[in-house]
N, C-alpha and C positions, 0 to 999 in steps of 0.2 A: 713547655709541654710537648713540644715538635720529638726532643729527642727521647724522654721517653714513650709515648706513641708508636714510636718507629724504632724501638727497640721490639716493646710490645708485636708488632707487626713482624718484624721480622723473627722472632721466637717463633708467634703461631705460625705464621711461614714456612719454615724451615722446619716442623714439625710436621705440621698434614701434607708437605710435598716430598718429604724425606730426604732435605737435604741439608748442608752445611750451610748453618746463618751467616756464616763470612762472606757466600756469595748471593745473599740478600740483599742486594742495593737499595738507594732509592731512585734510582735510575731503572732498574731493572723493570722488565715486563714481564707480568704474570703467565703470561701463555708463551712468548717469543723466545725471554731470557731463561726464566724457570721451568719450561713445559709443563705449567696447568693443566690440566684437559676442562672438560668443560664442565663436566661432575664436579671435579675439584674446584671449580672457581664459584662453586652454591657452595661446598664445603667450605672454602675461606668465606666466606659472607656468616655463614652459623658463626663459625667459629671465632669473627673480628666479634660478631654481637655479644657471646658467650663470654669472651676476654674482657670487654670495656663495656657492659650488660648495657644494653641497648639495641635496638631496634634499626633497620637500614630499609629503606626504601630497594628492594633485590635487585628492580630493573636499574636505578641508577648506582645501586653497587654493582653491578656486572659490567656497567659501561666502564668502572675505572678500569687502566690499563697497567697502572706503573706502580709503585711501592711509595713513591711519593705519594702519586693520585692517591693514594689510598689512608696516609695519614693526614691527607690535607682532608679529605671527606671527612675522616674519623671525625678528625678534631672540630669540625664543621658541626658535626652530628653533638658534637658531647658540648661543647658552648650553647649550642640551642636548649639543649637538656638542662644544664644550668641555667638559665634563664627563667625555666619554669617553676 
């Protein structure tokens, strides 16, 4: 599930920050490596829920930092999901 997630993530990624997915890591930081601004990082939060229709808690999606953090949350969110 990890790598498509993180494909997922990196498309929407590289799409609302207008840049090339090649340097969408999962290392990378959304504000440091990619320059997010702060708008943009509620715009990836819509846009991760919109992608893998689901719901994030904003404040703990705004904490994550990296592109990892952020499929490890997904996938975190969407097994809870299936559960229900």
């Amino acid at each position: 599930m990890m790598s498509n997630t993180l494909e997922r993530v990196q498309r929407v990624t590289a799409e609302l920050l207008k840049i090339d997915k090649s340097g969408v890591k999962p290392e990378s930081n959304f504000v440091k490596d990619l320059g997010a601004e702060s708008v943009q990082s509620i715009e990836l939060v819509a846009a991760f829920e919109e992608e893998f229709d689901m719901e994030m808690d904003e404040a703990q999606a705004l904490a994550v930092k990296t592109v990892g953090d952020a499929v490890t949350f997904i996938d975190r969110i969407l097994a809870t999901k299936k559960q229900r």
